[in-house]
N, C-alpha and C positions, 0 to 999 in steps of 0.2 A: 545582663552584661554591663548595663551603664551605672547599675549599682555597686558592681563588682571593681570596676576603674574607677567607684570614686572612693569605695574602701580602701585601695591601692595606693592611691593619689593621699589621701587622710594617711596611712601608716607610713607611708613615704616622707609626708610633709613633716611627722612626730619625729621618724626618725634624725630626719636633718634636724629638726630644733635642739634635738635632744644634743647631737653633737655638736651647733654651734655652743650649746650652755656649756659642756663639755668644755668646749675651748675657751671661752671665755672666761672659766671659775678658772682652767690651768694656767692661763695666762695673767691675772689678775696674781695667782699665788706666784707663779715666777718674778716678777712684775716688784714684789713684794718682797721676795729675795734679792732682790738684785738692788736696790735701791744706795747701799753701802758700796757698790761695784759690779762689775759684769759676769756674770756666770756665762761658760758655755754651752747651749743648749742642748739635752738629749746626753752631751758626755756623762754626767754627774748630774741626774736631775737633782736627789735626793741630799745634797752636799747641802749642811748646814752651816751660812755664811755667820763668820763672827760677829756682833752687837758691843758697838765703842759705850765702856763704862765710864771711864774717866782719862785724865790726864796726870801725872803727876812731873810739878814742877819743883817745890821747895822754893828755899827763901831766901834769902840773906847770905850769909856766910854759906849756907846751906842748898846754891842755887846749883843746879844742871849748870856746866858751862860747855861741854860737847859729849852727850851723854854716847858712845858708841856700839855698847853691848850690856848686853842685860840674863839677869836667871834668878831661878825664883829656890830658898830651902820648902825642904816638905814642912816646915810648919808656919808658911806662908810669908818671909820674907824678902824683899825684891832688892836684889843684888844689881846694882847698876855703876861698869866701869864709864866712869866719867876722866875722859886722856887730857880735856882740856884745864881738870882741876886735878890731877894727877892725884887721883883716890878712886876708891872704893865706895860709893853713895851706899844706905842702907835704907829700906821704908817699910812698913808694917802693910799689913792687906790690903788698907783703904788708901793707898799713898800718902800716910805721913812719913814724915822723915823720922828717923830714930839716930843714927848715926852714922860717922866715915872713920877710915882708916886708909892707911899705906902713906899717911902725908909726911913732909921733911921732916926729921929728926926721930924718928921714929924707924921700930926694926922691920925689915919688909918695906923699906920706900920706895917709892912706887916712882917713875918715872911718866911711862907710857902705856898705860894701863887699855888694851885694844881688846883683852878675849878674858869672856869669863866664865866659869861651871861652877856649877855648887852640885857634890855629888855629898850625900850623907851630911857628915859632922866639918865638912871642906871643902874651903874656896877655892879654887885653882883659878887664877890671875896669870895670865899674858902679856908682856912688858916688853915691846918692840925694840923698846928704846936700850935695855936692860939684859935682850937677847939672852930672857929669864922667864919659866913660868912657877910663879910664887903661892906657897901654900899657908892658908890664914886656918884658922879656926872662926865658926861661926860669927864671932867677937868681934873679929879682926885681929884675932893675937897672931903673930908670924909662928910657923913652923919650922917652914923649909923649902930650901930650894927644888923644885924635883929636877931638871933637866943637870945632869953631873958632869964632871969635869970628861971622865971616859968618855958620855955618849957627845959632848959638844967636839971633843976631839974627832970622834969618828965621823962626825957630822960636817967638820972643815968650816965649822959656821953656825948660824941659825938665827932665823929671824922670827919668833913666834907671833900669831895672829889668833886667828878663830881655834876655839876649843872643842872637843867632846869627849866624854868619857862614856867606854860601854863595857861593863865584866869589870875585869881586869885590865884594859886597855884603853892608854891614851893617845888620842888622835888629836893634829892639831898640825895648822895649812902653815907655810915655813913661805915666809912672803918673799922675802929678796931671793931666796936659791928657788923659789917655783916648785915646789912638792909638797905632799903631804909625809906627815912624819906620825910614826907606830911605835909609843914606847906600850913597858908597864907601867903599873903604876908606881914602880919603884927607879922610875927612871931611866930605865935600860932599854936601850937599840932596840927594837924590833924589825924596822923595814921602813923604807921609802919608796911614795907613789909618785911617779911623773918628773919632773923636770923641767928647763927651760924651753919654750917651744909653743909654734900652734898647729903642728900636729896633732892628730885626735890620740891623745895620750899624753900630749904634754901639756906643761903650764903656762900663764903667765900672770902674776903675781894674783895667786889663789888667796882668797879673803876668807873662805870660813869652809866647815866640814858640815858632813851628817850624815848619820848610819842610820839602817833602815833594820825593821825588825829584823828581818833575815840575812843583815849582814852584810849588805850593801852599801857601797862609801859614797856619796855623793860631796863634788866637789863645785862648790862656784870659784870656777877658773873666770876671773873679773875680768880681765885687759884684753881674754879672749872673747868676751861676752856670750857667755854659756855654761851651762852646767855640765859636768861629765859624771860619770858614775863608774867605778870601780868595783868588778864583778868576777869573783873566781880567780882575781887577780890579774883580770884582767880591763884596761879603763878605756871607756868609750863614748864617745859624745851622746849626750841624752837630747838634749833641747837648745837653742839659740845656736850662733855661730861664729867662728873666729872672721869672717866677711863681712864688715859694715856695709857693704854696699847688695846686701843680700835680704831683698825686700819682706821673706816671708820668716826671716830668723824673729823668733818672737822677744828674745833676750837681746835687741840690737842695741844695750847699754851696759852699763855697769852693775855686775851681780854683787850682791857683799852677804850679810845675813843669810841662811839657807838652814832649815829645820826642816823632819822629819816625824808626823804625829803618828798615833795609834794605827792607822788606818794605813800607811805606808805612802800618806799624799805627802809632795813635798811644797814646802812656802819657803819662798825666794825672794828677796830684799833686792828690787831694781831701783838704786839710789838716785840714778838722775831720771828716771823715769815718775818715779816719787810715788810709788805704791808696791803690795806685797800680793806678787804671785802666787796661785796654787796650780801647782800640774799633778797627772797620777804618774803611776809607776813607766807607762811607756814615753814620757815628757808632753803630754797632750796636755794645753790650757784648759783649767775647770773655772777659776776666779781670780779677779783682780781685785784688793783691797783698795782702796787712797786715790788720792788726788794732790794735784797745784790747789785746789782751792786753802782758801784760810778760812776753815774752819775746825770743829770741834776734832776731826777726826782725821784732816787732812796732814798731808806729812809733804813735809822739806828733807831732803836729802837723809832720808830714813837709811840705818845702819845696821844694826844690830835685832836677832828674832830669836824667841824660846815661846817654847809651846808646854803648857801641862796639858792636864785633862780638862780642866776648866778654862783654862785661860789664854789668851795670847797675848805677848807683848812685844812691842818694839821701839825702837828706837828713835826717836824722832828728831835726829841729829840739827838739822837746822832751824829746827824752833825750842830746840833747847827743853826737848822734855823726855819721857817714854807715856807710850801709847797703852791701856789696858783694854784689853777686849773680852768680852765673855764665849767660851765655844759653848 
């Protein structure tokens, strides 16, 4: 019997060891994850947080003066509207600089260059100021205007900001009137989301879009501090809340930046909070990218976000750079 409870007592004691190592290796590996920002535990173990590769700044003539939004072509060059230098920045893989476009005297000048996409062989440029979104070629040669004289009419207005383009269709957040806007790609009317307001459905000056594989619009409605999402046609508050005094809204700042990767997670740009959100599909926080700190990786009133397959970048508005990270 007394050898029997101490074989017990020995398989018992293995066991607990085994589970303290257990937790200990899984903690060490969270631990390790998390070190760039906070994951939330248990939601998304498995979520593989981004690794800061570099910075790019540029130089001289050629410097970031308020870099706001960013996008990458498929054969790896990185599009960055800069509103403070009213152009068009251009940099190769490694963040060199190669060239700009949209500047004075030139066709396609650019004013207030806020939203930017590069779909294919074309840039599509959003110019608040211009209440225009302008079409370059790779180069930065002008095309054309897309948004036409009919759809601004039926429109009563437009003040264009954040960009996306999915199929055949352009979306793109319309700041001063508070909605999102649905052409083609040829310009023409398709439908408006939302309006002025902070009812759950309405806006108040939306900074950027994002569609989800399945067709879902996500909206960062900013001045409401929250995302909404746009479903069957129908738009519903996802996460944060039009209530600053609403202690458990997790967006109780300023949304701008807002993308949508492979996976259907979404990353949100909280610019006075000075880091980049990740929630999943039902708005549950999985990670927070950044900091106030000054460092390599840390971000000042961060703006602007686009995501490939490889990569993520943002904006790093008040240190006057974009961020490159590797997924």
């Amino acid at each position: 019997m007394v050898k029997q409870d101490r074989s017990r007592n020995y398989t018992a004691w293995v066991l607990l060891s085994a589970i303290i190592f257990f937790i200990i290796i899984i903690g060490s590996f969270y631990f390790n994850k998390t070190r760039q920002g906070v994951i939330s535990p248990f939601s998304a173990f498995w979520f593989n947080p981004p690794t800061f590769l570099f910075s790019i700044y540029s130089e001289g003539n050629n410097a970031l003066h308020e870099p706001v939004a960013v996008s990458q072509s498929v054969d790896g060059r990185i599009f960055v509207a800069d509103a403070g230098d009213k152009s068009i920045k251009v940099f190769d893989l490694a963040g060199k600089f190669k060239y700009k476009f949209g500047k004075l005297g030139t066709k396609g000048q650019l004013e207030t260059p806020v939203g930017i996409v590069v779909r294919d062989s074309t840039v599509y440029v959003a110019d608040s100021t211009k209440n225009q979104i302008f079409l370059f070629d790779l180069e930065g040669n002008f095309q054309r205007n897309l948004i036409s004289r009919k759809t601004r009419a039926q429109l009563t207005g437009v003040t264009p900001v954040g960009i996306k383009i999915v199929q055949n269709n352009v979306f793109f957040t319309d700041i001063l009137y508070h909605r999102v806007v649905q052409m083609d790609l040829l310009g023409n009317l398709i439908r408006t989301i939302g309006g002025p307001g902070n009812q759950v459905g309405r806006l108040a000056f939306p900074n950027d879009v994002a569609i989800s594989s399945d067709g879902r619009i996500y909206v960062s409605d900013s001045n409401n501090f929250r995302v909404q999402v746009c479903e069957d046609g129908e738009m519903l508050e996802l996460f944060g809340s039009s209530d600053t005094s609403n202690p458990k809204s997790v967006l109780n700042s300023l949304v701008r930046g807002i993308a949508v990767d492979d996976d259907d997670l979404i990353w949100v740009v909280d610019t006075l909070g000075n880091n980049v959100g990740v929630f999943n599909e039902e708005g549950r926080p999985i990670y927070f990218l950044g900091s106030m700190e000054v460092d390599e990786a840390g971000m000042s009133f961060p703006n602007g976000i686009s995501i490939d397959k490889e990569r993520l970048y943002v904006t790093d508005r008040g240190n006057k750079r974009v961020l490159v990270f590797s997924r």
